[in-house]
C-alpha positions in Angstrom: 61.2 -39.6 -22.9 61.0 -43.3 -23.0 61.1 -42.6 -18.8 58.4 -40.8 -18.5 56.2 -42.5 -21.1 56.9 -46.1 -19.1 56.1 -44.0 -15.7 53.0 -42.5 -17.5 51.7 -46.3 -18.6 52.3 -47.4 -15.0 49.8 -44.7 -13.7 47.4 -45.6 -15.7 47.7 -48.8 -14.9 47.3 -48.6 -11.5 44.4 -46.1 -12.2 42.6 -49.0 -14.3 43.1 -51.2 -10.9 41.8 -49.1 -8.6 38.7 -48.1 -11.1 38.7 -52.3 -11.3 38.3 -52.4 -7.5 35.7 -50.0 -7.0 33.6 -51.0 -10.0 33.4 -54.4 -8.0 32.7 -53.6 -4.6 29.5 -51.4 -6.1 28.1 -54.4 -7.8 28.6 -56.1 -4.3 26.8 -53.5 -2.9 24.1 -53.6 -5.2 23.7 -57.4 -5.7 21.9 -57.5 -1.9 23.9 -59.7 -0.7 24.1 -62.4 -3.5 27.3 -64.1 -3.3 29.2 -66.4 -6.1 31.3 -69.1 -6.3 34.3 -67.2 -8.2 37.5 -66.9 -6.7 38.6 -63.3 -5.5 40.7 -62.3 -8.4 39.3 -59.3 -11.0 39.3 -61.0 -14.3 37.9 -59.0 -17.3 37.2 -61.0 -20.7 35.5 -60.1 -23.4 31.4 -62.2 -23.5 31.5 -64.4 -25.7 28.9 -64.3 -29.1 26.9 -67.1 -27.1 26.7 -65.3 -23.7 25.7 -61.5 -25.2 23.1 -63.9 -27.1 21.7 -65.5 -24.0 22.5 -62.1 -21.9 19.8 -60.3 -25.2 17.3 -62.7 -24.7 16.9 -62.8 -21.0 17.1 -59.2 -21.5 14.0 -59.4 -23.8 12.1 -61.8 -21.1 12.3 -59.5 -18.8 9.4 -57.0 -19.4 8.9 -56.0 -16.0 10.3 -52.1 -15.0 11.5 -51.7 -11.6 9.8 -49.9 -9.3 6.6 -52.1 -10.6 3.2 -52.2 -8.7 1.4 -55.6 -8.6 -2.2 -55.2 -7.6 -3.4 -58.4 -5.8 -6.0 -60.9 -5.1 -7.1 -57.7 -2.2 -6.9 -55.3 -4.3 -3.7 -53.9 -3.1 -1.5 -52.1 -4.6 1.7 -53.5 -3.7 5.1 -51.1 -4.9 8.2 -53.6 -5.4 11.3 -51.8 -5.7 13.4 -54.2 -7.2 13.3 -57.4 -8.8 13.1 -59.7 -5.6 15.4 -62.3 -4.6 14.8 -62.9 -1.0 11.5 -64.5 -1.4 9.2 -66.2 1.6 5.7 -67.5 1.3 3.8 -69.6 4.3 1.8 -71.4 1.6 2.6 -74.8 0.1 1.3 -74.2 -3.2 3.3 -71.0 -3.7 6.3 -72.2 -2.7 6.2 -74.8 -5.8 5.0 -72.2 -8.0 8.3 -70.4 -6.9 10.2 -73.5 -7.4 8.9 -73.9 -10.8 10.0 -70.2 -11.6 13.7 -71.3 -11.1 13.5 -69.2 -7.3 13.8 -71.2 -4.1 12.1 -69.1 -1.2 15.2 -68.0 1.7 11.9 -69.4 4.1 8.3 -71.1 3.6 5.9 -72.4 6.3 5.7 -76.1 7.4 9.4 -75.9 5.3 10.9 -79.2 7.9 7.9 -81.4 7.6 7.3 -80.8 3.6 10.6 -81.5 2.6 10.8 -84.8 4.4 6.9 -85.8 3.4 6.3 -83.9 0.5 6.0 -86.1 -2.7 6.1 -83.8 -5.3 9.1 -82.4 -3.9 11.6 -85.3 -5.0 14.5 -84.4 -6.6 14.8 -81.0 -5.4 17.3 -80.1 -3.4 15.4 -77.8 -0.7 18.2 -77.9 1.6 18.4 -74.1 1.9 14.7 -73.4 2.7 14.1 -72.3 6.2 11.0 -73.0 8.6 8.7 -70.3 9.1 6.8 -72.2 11.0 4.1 -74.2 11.1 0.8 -73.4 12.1 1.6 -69.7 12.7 4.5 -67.3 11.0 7.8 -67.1 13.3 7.8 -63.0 13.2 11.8 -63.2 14.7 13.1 -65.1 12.0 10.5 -63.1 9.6 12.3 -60.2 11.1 15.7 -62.0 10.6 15.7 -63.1 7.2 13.9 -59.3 6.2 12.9 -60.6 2.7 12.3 -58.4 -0.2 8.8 -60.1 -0.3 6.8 -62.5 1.3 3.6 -64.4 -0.5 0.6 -64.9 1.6 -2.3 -66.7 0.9 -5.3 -65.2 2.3 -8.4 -68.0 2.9 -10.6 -64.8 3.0 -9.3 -61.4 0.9 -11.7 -59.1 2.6 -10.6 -60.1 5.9 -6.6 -59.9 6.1 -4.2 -60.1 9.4 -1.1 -59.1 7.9 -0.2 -56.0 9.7 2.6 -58.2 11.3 3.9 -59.1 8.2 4.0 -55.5 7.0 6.1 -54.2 9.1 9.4 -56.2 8.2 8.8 -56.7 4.7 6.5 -55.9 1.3 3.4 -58.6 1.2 1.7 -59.6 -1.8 -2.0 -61.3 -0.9 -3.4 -65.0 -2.9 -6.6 -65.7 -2.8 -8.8 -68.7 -4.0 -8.1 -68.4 -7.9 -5.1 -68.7 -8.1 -5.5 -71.7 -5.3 -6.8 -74.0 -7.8 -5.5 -72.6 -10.8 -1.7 -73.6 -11.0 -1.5 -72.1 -14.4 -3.2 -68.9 -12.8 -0.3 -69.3 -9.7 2.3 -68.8 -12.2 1.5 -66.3 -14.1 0.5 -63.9 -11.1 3.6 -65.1 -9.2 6.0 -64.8 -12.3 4.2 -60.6 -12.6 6.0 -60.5 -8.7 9.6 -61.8 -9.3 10.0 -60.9 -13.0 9.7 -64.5 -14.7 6.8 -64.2 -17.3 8.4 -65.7 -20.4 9.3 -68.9 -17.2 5.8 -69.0 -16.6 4.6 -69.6 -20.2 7.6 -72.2 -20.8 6.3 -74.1 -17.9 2.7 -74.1 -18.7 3.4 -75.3 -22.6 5.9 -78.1 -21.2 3.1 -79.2 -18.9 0.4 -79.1 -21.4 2.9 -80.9 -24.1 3.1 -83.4 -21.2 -0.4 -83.8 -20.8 -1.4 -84.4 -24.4 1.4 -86.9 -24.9 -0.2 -88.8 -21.7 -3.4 -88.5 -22.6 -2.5 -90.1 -26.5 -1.3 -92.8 -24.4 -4.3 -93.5 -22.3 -6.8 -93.4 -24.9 -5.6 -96.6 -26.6 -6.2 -98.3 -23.6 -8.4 -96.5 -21.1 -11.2 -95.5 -23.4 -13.9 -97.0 -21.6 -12.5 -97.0 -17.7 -14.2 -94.9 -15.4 -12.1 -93.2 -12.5 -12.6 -91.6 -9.0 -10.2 -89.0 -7.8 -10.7 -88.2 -4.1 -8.9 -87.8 -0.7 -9.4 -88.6 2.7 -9.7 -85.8 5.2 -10.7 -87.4 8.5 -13.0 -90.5 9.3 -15.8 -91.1 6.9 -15.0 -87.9 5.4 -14.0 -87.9 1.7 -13.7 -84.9 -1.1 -13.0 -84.6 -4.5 -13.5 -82.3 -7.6 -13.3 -82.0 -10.6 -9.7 -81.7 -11.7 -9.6 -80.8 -15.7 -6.1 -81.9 -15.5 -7.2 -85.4 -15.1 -11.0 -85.3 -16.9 -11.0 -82.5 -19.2 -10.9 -84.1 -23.3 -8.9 -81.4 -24.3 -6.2 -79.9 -21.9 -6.0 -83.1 -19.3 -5.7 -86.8 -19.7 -9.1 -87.3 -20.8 -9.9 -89.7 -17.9 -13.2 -90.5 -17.5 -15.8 -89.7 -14.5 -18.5 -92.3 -13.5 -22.2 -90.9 -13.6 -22.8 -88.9 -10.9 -19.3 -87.7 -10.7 -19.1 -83.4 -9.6 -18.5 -80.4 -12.1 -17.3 -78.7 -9.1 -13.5 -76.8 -9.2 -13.3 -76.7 -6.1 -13.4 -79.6 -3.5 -16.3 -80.4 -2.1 -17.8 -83.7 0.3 -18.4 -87.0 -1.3 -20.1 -89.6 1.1 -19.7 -93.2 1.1 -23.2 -93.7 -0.6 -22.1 -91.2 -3.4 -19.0 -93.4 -4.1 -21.0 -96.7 -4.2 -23.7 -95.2 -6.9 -20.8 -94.3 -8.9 -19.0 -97.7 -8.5 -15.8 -96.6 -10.8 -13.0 -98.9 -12.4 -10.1 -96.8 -11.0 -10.1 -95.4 -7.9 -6.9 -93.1 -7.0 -7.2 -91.9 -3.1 -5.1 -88.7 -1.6 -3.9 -89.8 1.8 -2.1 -87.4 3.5 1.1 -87.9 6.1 0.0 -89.3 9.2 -3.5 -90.6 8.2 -2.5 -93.9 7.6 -5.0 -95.3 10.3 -8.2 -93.5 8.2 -6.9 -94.9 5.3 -6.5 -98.8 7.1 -10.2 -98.5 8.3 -11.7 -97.4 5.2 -10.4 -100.8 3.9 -12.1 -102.7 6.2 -15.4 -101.2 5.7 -17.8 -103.7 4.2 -19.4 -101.1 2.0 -16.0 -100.0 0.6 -15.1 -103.3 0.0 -18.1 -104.2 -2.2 -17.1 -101.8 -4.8 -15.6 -102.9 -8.1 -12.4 -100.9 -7.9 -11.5 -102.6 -4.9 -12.5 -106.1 -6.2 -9.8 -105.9 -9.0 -7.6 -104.2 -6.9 -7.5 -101.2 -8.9 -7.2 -98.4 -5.8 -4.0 -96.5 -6.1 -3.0 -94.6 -2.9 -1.1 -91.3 -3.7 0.3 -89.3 -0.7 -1.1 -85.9 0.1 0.0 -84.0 -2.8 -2.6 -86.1 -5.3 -4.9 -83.5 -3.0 -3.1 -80.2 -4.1 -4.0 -78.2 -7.4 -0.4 -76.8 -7.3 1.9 -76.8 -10.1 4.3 -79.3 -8.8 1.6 -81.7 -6.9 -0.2 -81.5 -10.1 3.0 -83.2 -11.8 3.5 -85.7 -9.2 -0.6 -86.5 -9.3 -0.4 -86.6 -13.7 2.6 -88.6 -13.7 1.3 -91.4 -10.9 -2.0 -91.8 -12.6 -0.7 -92.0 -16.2 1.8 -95.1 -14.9 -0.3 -96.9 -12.7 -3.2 -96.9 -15.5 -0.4 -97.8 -18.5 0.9 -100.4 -15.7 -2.1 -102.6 -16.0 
């Protein structure tokens, strides 16, 4: 008896194995491809009272069904299987968005030259991002990587050229809105790769950030008026009106000169503009490669009668001061606020 109940236990045993083994390799199968850093060895413990709590709330977070349909800035109805991991965008701005949603795209455009000019980007360890290419999408590599989604930003929603795109791998269209709206970005971006609950904890740290900088700057900037622009090629200058920086409210409270655009989106200043507003602060986007605009608008007479210059209060950011993108936005807050609590 005792024989054939030790033989029995051993059966089961190697039954419990085997049902080990095959458990595992369909989770491989089903994880797409996602590999870890565990060794090779089954081992089953019981979760822990902290994990099945954190394991419950990122279960509650998630509030997006899969298959999901996202309609987007086209008006297309875009199916998504799954919850997407392989993600690839070949816009700037959507790849920080990403980056802010705890997901680093497989691939994203101009990917070489942002991550060894790009600012905002310190800190991040983009080492893993592919180039898509530059001025045009590399299709073979597209094809390659076959992501479960790409982001594309469209400069004109009724007139898309994505038919390439679509046929080796699910495309979700950005328009202008959510260009200029980081908050917007994240949102619509987190309804795509199942991180709603990321995008509002991002947007409250942000805003925290803001009123805690803009406390600051009111004991000491109160009267100050500041320019915000960026240099696009000679003599040619834009700015808007970023409510991150101006707004009383929900930005740092800065104030414009009179004179100074309600405009959102950028539009042309001209030298002459800039003179009649003649503002304490000046802060000027300069974007990689464009040193030689930014070395002859210094020794224009005309620029150099303006007070800002006199006191030697224009602060040169790099080309991410330009962008309205969650990240750039950071980088352009976080510059301002210690250059104006520097003085």
């Amino acid at each position: 008896m005792k024989r054939s109940m030790k033989a029995l236990m051993l059966i089961l045993a190697a039954s419990l194995v085997l049902t080990a083994c095959s458990s595992k390799e369909a989770s491989e199968d089903a994880s797409n491809d996602v590999t870890t850093e565990e060794s090779g060895e089954a081992v089953q413990t019981e979760p822990t009272a902290a994990a099945q709590e954190a394991t419950t709330e990122e279960e509650a977070a998630s509030s997006i069904t899969y298959p999901d349909t996202f309609v987007d800035a086209a008006e297309r109805e875009v199916v998504i299987e799954k919850e997407p991991v392989k993600v690839v965008t070949d816009y700037l701005p959507l790849w920080e968005t990403l980056i802010m949603l705890d997901i680093m795209p497989i691939a994203a455009s101009g990917a070489e030259n942002y991550i060894a000019t790009w600012d905002a980007f310190n800190g991040y360890d983009l080492s893993s991002v592919q180039d898509l290419g530059a001025k045009e999408v590399n299709l073979e590599l597209l094809a390659e990587l076959a992501p479960d989604i790409m982001l594309h930003q469209a400069y004109d929603v009724t007139s898309l050229e994505i038919e390439n795109y679509e046929k080796v791998s699910n495309v979700a269209v950005f328009g202008s809105d959510t260009k200029m709206d980081w908050r917007l970005s994240l949102r619509e971006v987190a309804k795509i790769v199942n991180k709603e609950a990321k995008a509002e904890e991002v947007i409250t740290e942000i805003d925290e950030k803001l009123k805690a900088d803009r406390e600051k700057l009111d004991e000491k900037y109160s009267g100050a008026t500041v320019l915000h622009m960026s240099v696009m090629s000679e003599d040619t200058y834009y700015y808007a009106y970023r409510s991150d920086l101006f707004d009383d409210e929900t930005g740092l409270g800065l104030n414009t000169p009179e004179g100074y655009t309600t405009a959102t989106t950028y539009e042309q200043i001209s030298m002459e503009a800039i003179v009649a507003m003649n503002p304490d602060y000046i802060f000027l986007n300069v974007f990689d490669g464009d040193e030689a605009l930014y070395e002859a608008m210094q020794s224009n007479t005309v620029w150099q009668s303006l007070k800002a210059v006199k006191d030697g209060h224009v602060y040169r950011l790099d080309g991410g001061g330009h962008a309205c993108s969650p990240l750039a936005t950071v980088y352009t807050v976080n510059f301002i606020t210690d250059a104006l609590l520097a003085q």
